[in-house]
ChimeraX commands (.cxc) that place a marker at each C-alpha (Angstrom):
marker #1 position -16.14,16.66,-5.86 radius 0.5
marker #1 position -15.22,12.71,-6.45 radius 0.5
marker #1 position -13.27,11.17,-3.33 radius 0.5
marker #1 position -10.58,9.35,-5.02 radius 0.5
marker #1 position -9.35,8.03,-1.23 radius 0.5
marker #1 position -8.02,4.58,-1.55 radius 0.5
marker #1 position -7.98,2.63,1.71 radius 0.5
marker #1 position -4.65,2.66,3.57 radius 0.5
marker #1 position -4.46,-0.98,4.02 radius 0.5
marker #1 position -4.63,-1.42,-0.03 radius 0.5
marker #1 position -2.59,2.03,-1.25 radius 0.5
marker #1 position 0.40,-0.96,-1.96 radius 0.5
marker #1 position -1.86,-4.02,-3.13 radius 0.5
marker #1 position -0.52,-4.82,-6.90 radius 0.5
marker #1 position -2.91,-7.90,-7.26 radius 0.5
marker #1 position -4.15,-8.07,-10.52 radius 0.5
marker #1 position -1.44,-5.50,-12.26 radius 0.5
marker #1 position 0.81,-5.85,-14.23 radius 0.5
marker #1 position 4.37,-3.74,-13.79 radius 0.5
marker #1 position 7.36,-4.15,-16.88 radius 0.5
marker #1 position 10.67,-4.24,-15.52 radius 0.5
marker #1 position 13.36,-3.54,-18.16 radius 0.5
marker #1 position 17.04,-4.36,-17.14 radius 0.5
marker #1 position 15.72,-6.34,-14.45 radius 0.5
marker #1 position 18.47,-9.37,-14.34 radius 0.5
marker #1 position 20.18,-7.98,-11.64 radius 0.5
marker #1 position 21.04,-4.89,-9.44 radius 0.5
marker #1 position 18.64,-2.25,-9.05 radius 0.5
marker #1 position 16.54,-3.71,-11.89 radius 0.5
marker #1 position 15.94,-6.65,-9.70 radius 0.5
marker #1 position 15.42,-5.40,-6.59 radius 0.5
marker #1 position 12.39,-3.51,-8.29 radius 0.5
marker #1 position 11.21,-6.66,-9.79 radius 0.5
marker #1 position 11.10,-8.45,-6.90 radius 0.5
marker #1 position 9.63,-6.18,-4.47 radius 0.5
marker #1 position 6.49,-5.71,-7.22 radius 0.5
marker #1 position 6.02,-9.60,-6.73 radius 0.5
marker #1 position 6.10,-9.20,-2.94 radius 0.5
marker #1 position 3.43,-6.78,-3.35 radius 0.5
marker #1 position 1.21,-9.38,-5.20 radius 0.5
marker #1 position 1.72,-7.94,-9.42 radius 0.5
marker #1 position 2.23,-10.03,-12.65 radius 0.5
marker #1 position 6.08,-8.65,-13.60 radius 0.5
marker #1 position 7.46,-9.16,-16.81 radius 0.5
marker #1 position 11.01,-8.90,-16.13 radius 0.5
marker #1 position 13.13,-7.85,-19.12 radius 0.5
marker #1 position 17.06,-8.90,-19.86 radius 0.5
marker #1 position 19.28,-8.03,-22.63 radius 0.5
marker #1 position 22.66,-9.61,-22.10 radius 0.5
marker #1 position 21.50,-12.04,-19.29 radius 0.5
marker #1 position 18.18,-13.63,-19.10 radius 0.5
marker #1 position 16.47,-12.41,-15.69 radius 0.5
marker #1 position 14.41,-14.40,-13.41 radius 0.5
marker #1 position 10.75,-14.94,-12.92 radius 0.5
marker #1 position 10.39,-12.81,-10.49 radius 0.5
marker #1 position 6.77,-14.29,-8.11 radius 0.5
marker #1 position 4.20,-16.94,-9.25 radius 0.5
marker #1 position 2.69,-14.76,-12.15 radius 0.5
marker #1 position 5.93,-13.39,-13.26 radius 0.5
marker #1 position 7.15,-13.86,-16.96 radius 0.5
marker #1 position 10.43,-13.50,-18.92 radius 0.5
marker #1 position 11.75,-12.04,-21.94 radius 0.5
marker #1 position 15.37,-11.24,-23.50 radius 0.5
marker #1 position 15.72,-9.03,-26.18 radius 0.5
marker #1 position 17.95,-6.41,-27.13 radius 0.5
marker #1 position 16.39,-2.35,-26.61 radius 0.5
marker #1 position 18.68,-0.57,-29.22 radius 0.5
marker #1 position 16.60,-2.59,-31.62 radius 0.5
marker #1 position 14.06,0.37,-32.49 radius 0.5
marker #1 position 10.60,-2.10,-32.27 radius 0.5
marker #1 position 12.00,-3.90,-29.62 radius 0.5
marker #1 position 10.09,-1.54,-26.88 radius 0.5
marker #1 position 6.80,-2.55,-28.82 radius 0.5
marker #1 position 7.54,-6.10,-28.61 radius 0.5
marker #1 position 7.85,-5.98,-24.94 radius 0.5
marker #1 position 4.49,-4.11,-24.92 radius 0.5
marker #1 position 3.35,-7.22,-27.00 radius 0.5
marker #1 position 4.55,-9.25,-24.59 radius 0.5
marker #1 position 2.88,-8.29,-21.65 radius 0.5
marker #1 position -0.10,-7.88,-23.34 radius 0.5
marker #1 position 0.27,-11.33,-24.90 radius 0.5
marker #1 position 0.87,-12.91,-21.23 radius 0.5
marker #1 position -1.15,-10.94,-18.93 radius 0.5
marker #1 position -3.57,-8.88,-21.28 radius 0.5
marker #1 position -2.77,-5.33,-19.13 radius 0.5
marker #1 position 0.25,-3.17,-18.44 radius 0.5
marker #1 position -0.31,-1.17,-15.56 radius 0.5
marker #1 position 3.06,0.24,-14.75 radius 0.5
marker #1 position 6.51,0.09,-16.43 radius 0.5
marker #1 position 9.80,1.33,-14.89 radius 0.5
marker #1 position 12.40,2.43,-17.34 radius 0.5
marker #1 position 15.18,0.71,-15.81 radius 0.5
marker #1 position 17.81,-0.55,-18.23 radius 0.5
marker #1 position 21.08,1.70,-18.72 radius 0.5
marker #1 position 24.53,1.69,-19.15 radius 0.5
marker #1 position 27.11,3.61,-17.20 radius 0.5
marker #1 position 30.62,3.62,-18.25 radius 0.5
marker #1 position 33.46,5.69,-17.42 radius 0.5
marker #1 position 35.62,7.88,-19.50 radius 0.5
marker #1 position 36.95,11.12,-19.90 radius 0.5
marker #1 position 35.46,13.81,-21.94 radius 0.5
marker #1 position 38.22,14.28,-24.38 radius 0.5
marker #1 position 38.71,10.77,-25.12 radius 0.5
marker #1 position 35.14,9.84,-25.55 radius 0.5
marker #1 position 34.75,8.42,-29.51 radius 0.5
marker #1 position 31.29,8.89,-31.08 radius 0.5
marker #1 position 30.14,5.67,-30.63 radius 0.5
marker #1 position 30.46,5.56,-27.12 radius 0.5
marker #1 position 29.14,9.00,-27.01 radius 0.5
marker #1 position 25.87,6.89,-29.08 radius 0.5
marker #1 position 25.69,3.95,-26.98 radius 0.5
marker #1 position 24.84,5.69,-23.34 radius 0.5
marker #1 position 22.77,8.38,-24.73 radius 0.5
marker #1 position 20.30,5.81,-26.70 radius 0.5
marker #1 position 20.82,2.62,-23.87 radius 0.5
marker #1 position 20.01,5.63,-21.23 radius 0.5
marker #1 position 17.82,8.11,-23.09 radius 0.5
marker #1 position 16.61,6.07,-26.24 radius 0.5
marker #1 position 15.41,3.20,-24.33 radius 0.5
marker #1 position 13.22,5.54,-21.98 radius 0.5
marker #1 position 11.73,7.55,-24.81 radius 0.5
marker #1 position 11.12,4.09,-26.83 radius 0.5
marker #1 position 9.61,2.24,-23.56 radius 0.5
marker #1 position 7.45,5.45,-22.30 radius 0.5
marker #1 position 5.80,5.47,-25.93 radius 0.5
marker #1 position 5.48,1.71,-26.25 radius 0.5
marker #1 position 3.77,1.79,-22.90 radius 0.5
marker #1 position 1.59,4.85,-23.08 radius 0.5
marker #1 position -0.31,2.68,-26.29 radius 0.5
marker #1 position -2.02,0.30,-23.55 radius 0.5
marker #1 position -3.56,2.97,-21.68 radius 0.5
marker #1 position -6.08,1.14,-19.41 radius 0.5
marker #1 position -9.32,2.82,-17.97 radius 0.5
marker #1 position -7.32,2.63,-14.71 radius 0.5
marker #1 position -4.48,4.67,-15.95 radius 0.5
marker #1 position -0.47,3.72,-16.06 radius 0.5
marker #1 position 2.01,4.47,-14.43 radius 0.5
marker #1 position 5.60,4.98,-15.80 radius 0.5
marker #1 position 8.67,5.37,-13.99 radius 0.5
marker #1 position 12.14,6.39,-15.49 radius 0.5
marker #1 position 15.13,5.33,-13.56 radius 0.5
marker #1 position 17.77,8.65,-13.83 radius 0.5
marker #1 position 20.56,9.39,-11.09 radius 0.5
marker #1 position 21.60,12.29,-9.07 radius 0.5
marker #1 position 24.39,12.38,-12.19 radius 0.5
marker #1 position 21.29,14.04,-13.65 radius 0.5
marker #1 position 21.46,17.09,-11.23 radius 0.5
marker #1 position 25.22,16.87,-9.96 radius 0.5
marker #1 position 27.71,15.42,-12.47 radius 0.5
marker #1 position 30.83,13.70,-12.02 radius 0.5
marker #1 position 34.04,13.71,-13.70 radius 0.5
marker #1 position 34.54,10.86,-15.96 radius 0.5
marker #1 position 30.42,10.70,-16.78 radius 0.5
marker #1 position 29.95,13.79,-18.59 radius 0.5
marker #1 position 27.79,11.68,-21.32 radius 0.5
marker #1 position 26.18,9.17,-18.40 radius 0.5
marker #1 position 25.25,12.64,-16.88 radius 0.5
marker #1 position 23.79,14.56,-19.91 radius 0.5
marker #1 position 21.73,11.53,-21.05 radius 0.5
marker #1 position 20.50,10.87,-16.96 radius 0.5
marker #1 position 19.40,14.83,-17.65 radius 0.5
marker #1 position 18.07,14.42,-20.07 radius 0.5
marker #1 position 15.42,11.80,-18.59 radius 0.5
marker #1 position 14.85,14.44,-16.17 radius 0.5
marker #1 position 13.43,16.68,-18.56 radius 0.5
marker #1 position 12.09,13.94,-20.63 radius 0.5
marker #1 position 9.88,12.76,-17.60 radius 0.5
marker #1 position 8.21,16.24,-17.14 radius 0.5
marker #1 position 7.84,16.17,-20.85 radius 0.5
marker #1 position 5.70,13.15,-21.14 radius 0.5
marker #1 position 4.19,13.80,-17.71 radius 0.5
marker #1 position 2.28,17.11,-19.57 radius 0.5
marker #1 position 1.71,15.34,-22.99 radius 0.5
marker #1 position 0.46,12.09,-21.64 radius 0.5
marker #1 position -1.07,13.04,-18.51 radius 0.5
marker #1 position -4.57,13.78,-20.58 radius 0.5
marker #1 position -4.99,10.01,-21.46 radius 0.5
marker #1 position -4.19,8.65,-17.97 radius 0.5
marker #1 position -0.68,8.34,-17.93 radius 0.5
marker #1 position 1.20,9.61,-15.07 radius 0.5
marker #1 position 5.37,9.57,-15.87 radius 0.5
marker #1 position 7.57,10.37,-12.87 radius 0.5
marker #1 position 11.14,10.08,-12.40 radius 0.5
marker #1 position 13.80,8.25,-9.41 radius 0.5
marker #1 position 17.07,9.18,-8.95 radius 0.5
marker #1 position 19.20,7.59,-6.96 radius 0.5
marker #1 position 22.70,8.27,-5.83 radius 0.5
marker #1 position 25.27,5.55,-4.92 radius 0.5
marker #1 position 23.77,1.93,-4.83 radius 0.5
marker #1 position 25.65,-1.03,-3.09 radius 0.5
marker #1 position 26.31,-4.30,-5.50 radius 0.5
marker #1 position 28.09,-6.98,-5.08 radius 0.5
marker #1 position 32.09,-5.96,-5.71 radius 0.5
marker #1 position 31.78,-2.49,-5.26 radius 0.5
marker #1 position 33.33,-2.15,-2.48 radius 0.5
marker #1 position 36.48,-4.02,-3.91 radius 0.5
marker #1 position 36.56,-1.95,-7.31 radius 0.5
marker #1 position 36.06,1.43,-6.03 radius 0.5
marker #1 position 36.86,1.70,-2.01 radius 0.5
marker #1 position 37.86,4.80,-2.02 radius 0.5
marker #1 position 35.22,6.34,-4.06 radius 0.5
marker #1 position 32.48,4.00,-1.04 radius 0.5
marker #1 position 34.52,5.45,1.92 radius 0.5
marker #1 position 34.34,9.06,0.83 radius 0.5
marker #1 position 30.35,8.33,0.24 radius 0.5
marker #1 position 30.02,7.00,3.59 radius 0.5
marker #1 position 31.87,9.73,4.90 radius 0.5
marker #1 position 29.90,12.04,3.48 radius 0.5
marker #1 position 26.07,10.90,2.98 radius 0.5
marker #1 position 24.27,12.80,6.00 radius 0.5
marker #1 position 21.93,9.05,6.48 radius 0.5
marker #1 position 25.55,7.56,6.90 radius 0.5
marker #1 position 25.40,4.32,4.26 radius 0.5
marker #1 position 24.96,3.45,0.69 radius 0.5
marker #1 position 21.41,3.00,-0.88 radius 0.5
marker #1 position 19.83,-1.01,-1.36 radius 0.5
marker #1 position 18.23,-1.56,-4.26 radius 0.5
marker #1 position 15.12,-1.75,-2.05 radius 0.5
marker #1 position 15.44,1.49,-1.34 radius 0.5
marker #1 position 14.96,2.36,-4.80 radius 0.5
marker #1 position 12.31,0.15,-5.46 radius 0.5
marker #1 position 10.19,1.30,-2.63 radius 0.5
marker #1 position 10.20,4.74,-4.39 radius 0.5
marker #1 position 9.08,3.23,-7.39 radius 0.5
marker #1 position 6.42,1.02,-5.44 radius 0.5
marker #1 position 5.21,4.19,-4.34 radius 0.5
marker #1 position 5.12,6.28,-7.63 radius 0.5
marker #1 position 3.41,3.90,-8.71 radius 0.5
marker #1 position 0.83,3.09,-6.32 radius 0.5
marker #1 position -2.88,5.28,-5.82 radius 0.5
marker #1 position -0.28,6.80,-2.96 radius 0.5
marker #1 position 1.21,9.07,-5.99 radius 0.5
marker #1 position -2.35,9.21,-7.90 radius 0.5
marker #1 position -1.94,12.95,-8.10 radius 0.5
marker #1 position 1.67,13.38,-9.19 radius 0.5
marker #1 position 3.14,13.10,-12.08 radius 0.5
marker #1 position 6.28,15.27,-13.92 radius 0.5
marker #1 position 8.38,14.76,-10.67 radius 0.5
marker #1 position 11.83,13.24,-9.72 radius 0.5
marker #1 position 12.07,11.58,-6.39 radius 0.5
marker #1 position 15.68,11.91,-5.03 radius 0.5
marker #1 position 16.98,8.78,-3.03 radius 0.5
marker #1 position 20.40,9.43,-1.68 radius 0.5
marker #1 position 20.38,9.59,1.61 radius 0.5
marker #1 position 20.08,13.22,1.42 radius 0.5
marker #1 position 23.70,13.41,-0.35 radius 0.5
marker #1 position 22.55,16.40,-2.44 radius 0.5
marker #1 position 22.21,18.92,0.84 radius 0.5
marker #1 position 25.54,19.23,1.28 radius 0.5
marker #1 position 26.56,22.67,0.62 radius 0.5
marker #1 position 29.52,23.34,-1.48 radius 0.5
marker #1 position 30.97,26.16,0.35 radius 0.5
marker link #1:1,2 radius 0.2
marker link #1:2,3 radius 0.2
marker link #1:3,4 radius 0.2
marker link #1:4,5 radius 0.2
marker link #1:5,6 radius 0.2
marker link #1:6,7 radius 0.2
marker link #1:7,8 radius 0.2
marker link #1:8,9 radius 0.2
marker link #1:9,10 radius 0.2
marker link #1:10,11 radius 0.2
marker link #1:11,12 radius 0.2
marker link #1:12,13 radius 0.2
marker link #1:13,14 radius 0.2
marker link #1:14,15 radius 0.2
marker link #1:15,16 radius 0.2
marker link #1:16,17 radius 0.2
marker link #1:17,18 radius 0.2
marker link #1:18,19 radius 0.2
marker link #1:19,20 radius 0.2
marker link #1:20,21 radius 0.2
marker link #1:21,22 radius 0.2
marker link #1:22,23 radius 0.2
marker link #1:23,24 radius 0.2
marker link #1:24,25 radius 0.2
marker link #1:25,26 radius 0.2
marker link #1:26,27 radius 0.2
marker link #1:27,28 radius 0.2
marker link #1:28,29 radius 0.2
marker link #1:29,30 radius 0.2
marker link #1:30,31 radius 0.2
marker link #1:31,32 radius 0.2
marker link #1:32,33 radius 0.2
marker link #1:33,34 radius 0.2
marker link #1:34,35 radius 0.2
marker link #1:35,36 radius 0.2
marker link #1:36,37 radius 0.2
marker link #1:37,38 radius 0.2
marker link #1:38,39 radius 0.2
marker link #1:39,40 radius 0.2
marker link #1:40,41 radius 0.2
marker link #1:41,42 radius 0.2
marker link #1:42,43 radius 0.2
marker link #1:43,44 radius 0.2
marker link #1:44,45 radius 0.2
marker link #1:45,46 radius 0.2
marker link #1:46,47 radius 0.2
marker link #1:47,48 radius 0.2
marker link #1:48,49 radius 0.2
marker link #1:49,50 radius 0.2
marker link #1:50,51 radius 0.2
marker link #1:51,52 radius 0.2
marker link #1:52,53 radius 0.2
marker link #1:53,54 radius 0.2
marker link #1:54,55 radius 0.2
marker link #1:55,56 radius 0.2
marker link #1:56,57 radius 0.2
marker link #1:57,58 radius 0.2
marker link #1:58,59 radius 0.2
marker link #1:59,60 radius 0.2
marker link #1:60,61 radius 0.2
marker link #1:61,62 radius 0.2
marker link #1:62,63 radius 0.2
marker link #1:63,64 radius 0.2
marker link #1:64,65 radius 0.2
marker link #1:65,66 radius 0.2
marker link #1:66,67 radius 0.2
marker link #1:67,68 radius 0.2
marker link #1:68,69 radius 0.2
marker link #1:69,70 radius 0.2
marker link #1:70,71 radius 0.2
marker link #1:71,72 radius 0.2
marker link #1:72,73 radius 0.2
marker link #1:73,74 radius 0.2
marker link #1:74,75 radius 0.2
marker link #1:75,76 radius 0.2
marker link #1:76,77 radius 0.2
marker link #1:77,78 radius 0.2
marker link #1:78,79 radius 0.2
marker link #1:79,80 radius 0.2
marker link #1:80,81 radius 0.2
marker link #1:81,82 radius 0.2
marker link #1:82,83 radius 0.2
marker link #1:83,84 radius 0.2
marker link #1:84,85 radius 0.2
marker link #1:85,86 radius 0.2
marker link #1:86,87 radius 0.2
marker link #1:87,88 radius 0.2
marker link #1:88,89 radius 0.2
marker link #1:89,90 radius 0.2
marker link #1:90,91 radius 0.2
marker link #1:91,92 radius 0.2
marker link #1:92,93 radius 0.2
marker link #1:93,94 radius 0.2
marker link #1:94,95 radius 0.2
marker link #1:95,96 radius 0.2
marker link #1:96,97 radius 0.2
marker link #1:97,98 radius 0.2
marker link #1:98,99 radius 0.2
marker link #1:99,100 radius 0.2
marker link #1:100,101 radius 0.2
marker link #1:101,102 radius 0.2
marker link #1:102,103 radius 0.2
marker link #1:103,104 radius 0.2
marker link #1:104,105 radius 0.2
marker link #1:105,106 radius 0.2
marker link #1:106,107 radius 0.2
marker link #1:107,108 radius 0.2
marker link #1:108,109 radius 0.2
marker link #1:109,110 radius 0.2
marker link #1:110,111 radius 0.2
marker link #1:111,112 radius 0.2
marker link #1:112,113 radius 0.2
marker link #1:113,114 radius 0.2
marker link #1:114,115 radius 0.2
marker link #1:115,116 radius 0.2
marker link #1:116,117 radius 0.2
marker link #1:117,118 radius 0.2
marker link #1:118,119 radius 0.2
marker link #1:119,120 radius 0.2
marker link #1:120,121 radius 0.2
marker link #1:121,122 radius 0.2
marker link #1:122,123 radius 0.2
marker link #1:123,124 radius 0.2
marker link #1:124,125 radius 0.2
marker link #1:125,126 radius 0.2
marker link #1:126,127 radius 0.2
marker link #1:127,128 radius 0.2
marker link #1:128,129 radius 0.2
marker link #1:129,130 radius 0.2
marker link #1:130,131 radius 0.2
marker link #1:131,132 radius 0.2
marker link #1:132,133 radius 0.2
marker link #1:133,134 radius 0.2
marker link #1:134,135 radius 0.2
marker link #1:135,136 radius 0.2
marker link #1:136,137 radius 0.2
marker link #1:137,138 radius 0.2
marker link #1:138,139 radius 0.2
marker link #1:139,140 radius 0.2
marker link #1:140,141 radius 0.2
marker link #1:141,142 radius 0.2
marker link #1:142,143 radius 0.2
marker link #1:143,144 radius 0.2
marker link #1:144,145 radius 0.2
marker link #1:145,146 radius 0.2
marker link #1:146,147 radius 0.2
marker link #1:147,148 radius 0.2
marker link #1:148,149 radius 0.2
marker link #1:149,150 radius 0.2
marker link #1:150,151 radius 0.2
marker link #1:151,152 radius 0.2
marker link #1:152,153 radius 0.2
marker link #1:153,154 radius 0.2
marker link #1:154,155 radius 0.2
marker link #1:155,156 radius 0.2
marker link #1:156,157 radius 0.2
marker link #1:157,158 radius 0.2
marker link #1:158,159 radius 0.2
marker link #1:159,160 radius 0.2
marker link #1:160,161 radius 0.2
marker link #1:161,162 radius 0.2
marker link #1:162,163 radius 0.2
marker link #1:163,164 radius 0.2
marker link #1:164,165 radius 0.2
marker link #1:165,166 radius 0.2
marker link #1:166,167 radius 0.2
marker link #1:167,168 radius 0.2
marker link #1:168,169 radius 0.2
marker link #1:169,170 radius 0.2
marker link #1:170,171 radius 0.2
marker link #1:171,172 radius 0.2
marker link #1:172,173 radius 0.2
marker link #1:173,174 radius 0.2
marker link #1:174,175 radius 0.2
marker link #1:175,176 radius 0.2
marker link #1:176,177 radius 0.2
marker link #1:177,178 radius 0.2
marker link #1:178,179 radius 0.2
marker link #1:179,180 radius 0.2
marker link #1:180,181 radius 0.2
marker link #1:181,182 radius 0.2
marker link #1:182,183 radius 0.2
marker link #1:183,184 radius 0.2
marker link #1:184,185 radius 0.2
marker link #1:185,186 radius 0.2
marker link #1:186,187 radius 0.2
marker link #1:187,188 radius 0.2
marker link #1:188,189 radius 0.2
marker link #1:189,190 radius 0.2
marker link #1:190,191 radius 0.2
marker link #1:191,192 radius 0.2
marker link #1:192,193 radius 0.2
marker link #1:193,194 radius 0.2
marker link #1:194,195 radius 0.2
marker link #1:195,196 radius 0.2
marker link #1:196,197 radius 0.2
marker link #1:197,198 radius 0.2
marker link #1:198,199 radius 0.2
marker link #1:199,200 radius 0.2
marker link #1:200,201 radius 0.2
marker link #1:201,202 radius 0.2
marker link #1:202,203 radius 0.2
marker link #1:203,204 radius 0.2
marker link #1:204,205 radius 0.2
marker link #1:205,206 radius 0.2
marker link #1:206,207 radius 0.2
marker link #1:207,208 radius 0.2
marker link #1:208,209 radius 0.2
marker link #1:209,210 radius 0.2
marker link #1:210,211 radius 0.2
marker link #1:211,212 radius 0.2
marker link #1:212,213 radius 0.2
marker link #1:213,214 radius 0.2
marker link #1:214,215 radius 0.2
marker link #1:215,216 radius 0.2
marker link #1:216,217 radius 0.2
marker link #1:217,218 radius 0.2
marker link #1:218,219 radius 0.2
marker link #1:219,220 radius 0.2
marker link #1:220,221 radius 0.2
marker link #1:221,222 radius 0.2
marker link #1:222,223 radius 0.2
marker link #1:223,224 radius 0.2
marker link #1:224,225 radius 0.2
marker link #1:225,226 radius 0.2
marker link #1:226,227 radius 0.2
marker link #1:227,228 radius 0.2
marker link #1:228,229 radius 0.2
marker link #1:229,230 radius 0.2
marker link #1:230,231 radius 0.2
marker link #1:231,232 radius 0.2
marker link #1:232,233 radius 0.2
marker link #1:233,234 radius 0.2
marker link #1:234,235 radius 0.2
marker link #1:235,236 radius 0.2
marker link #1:236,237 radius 0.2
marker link #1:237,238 radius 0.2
marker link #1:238,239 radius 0.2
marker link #1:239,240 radius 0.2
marker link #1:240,241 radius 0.2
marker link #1:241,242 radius 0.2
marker link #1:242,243 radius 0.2
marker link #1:243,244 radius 0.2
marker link #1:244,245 radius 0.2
marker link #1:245,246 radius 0.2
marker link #1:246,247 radius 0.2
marker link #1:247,248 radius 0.2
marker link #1:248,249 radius 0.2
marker link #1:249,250 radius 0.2
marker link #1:250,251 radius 0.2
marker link #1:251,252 radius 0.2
view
């Protein structure tokens, strides 16, 4: 039987790897970015409407728009280009607007189920055609929307689903070349402004999140560090839940 052990002191050692970012200008996106370059990899940081940061010493840039249908490739291309390797890529661009059901028009129905669904399934395939002989690692950015909706996000919710079951898809298709595909999904992350724009929407949150606070974008990017990482080398079709444990409460 082969001992695939990796020394604790390396398990989170990204020198030498290279992790895509997409929707990495700011929020959650960034906070995964940068905590890849803490841990030492190449990123290749992805923007569409704002140009994002170099994120570390090795890090590299690219704006470009992901409803474009080869656009996915071209970031593929890109990394390849720059760093010659694509060892992980996190699914992380979305959109998340508000609006109730009735009203909904079909192109807003179209927008958030390609920017949320469309841009995973284009990335994940993109990705999977660099397949190096240490594997890859892809994961998809959903929301506890996904498994407990909310009123006003019936088509945020359905597409964040939808990833769900996309990322055990994928996760049985692609695991037989070396590609492991899991899934994060967080549940209410702080930004700048929030507070101000929805306080009551924070304070019930706080109120009710057993761990008592809103999630960082660290805390989501230490998931993905991890899912990532020869930590997680035997999983792969699963969604790690970071909410502070919101989803335990009972509804009765």
């Amino acid at each position: 039987m082969t001992d695939h052990t990796v020394p604790v002191a390396s398990l989170f050692d990204f020198t030498s790897r290279t992790v895509v970012v997409t929707g990495s200008g700011k929020g959650i996106g960034a906070g995964i970015a940068s905590r890849f370059a803490e841990a030492g990899a190449a990123v290749v940081s992805h923007g569409r409407s704002i140009k994002p940061p170099t994120y570390g010493a090795s890090g590299h840039v690219i704006q470009l728009d992901l409803h474009a249908a080869h656009a996915a490739d071209e970031l593929a291309a890109f990394a390849i280009e720059r760093t010659g390797r694509i060892d992980a890529w996190i699914n992380n661009a979305a959109s998340q607007p508000v609006g109730s059901f009735l009203s909904l028009t079909v192109e807003e129905e179209r927008e958030v189920v390609d920017a949320n669904l469309g841009f995973v399934m284009r990335g994940t395939r993109a990705a999977a055609q660099h397949v190096g002989s240490a594997g890859l690692a892809i994961v998809n950015i959903a929301s506890i929307e996904g498994l407990v909706p909310a009123i006003g996000h019936s088509h945020y919710a359905a597409s964040k689903a939808a990833v769900l079951q996309h990322t055990r898809a994928t996760a049985l298709e692609l695991g037989p070349i070396g590609v492991r595909v899991n899934a994060v999904a967080p549940g209410l992350i702080d930004r700048p402004g929030l507070v101000d724009d929805w306080p009551d929407g924070v304070r019930r949150w706080e109120q009710a999140v057993p761990l008592g606070r809103l999630g960082t974008p660290s805390d989501v990017a230490d998931a993905c560090l991890f899912l990532c990482s020869p930590a997680s080398r035997w999983i792969s079709g699963a969604t790690l839940v970071v909410d502070g444990a919101m989803l335990t409460r009972s509804p009765w």
